[in-house]
N, C-alpha and C positions, 0 to 999 in steps of 0.2 A: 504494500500500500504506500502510497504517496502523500504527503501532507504539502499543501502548499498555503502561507499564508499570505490572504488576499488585503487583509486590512488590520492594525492592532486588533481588532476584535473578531476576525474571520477568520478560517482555518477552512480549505476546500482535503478532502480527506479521498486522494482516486484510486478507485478499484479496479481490478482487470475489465469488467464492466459497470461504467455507471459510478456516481459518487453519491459525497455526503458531505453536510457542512458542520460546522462546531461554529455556534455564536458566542461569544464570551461577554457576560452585563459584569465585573469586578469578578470574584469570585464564583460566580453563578454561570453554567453553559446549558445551550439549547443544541440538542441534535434536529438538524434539519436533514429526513431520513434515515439509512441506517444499513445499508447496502444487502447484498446476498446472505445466504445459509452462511456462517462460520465467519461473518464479519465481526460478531460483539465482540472478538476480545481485541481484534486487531482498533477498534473503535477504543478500548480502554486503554489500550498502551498510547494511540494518541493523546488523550486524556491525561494519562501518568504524563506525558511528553510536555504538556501544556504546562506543569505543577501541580497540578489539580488531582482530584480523585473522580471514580466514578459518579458515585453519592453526590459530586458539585454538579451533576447533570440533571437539572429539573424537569423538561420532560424531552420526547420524542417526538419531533413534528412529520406523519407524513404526508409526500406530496401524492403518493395514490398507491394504491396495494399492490404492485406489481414486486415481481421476485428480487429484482434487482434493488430495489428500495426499502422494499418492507420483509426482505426476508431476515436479516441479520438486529430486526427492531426488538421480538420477542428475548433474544439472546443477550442485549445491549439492557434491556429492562429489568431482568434478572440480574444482572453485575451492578445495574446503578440503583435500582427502584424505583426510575422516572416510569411516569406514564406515557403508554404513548397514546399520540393525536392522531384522527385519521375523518376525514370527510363523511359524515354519515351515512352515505352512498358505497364510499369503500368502505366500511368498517367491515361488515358483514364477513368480508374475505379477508382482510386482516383478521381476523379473528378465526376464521376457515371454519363459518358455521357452514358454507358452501365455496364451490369455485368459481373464482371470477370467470366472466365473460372473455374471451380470448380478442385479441386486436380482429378487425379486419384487413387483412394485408392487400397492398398492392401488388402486383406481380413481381415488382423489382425491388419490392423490400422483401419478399422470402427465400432468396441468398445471404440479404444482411440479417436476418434475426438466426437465419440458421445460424452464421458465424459465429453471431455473437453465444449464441446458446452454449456453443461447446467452451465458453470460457466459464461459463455458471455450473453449478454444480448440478451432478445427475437430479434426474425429478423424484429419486430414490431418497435424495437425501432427506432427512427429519430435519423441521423445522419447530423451533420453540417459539408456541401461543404466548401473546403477550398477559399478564396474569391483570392487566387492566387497559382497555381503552376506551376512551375519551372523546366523541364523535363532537365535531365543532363543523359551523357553516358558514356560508357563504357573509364577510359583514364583521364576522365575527373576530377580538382584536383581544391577542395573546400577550401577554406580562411580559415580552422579553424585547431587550433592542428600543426600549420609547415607547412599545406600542407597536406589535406586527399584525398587520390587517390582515384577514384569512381572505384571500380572494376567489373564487368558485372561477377553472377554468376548466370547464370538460369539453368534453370530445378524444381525450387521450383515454382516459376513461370515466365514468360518469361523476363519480367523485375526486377529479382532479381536483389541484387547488394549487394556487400560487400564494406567497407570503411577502408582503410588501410593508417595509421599514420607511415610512419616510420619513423619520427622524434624521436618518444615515444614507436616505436615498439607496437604501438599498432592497433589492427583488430579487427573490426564488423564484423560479418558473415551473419546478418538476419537470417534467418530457413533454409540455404544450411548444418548446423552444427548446432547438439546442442548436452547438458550432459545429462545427466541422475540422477536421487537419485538409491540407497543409496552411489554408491564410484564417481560421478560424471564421469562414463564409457562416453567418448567423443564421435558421429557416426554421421553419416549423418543426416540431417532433415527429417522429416516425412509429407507426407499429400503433397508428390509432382505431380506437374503437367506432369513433363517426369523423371521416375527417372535416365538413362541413362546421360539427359545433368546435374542432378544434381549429381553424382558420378563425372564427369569430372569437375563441381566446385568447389567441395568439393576438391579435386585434386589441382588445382590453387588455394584457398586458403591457404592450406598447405603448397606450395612452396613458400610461401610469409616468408620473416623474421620477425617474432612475438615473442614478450615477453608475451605481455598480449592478450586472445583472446576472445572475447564479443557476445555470443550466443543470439539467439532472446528466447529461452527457458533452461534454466538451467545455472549450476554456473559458472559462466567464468573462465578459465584455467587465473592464475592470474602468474606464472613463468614457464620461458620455453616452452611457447605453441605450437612456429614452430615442435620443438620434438613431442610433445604431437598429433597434428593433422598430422602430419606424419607418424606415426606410428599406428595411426588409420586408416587411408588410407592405409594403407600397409596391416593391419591384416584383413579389410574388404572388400577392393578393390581392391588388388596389388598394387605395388610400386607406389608411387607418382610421376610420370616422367614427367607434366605440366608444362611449363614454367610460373611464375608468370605473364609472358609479353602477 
């Protein structure tokens, strides 16, 4: 795993697939997500990495239940006792009282997700249920960072959500947004479940005022990213005309 720090108080945490962030308020951290099967501990030695203990991690924020995010949440729960958070929409499958809904793939994204699969762990692996979750909605505005507004973006899947600081100008997107290698090209997420309501989130994130902007896959636009996902929204989707509200 990779740790990279994006701001005195951010920490991007990269996994073979897909990441996670660590928000630092003094003493107090927020995980925003929580990677695959067998990430909690590699999650805690970041943590030890930072000064800090697990225990200083108050809760678990995710941005939607899919394996790459929310597999390693239950496991990271159990070392810290943070709760984790999950759209009332995805809860259900965080929780795996059932199986989520599988994306709708494009033709020429099922080469890339096969890829990416064989960096995840077999579907054999066991996963640890979180022993509490915390369904928040769309509005809704979390104790950490000033004040993180819980923003409702689905289409990636129905309980998407994005997390927006404007204390710090800074935005989570989950997989409504990510970059790309080699120029970190910004677009919409891939591997969605309706791509139409995901282009209109992708839309309302944009309209949001951001400095820094935090992808669930690739490098986060770190200056000027309101600009940056705007203008990607415009080159791939038409003008960005969403009200942030």
């Amino acid at each position: 795993m990779e740790i990279i720090e994006l701001l005195p108080e951010l920490s991007l945490l990269r996994f073979p697939v897909g990441q996670a962030y660590l928000w630092r308020d003094g003493d107090e951290l927020t995980l925003i997500d929580a990677g695959a099967i067998g990430a909690g501990a590699l999650i805690a030695e970041a943590v030890t990495g930072l000064g800090l203990h697990p225990r200083d991690v108050r809760r678990i924020v995710l941005t939607h239940f899919h394996e790459d995010h929310a597999g390693g949440a239950g496991e990271f729960a159990a070392l810290s006792g943070a709760p984790v958070l999950a759209h009332r929409l995805d809860a259900p499958f965080v929780r795996s009282e059932m199986p989520g809904p599988p994306p709708l793939f494009e033709d020429w994204e099922r080469p890339l997700h096969a890829e990416a699969a064989k960096l995840l762990p077999p579907p054999s692996a066991r996963r640890v249920l979180p022993a509490e979750v915390v369904e928040v909605s769309d509005g809704e505005v979390l104790d950490f960072g000033g004040g993180a507004r819980v923003v409702g973006a689905p289409g990636h899947t129905d309980g998407s959500i994005g997390l927006h600081l404007p204390e710090h100008g800074v935005l989570f997107t989950g997989d409504a947004v990510a970059s790309v290698p080699p120029d970190g090209r910004v677009l919409m997420g891939v591997f969605n479940l309706d791509r139409e309501r995901t282009v209109e989130s992708f839309r309302k994130l944009a309209a949001l005022d951001t400095e820094v902007a935090c992808f669930g896959h690739g490098d986060p636009v770190r200056r000027g990213a309101s600009a940056v996902l705007r203008a990607a929204v415009e080159r791939d989707h038409g003008a960005a005309s969403a009200s942030p509200e």
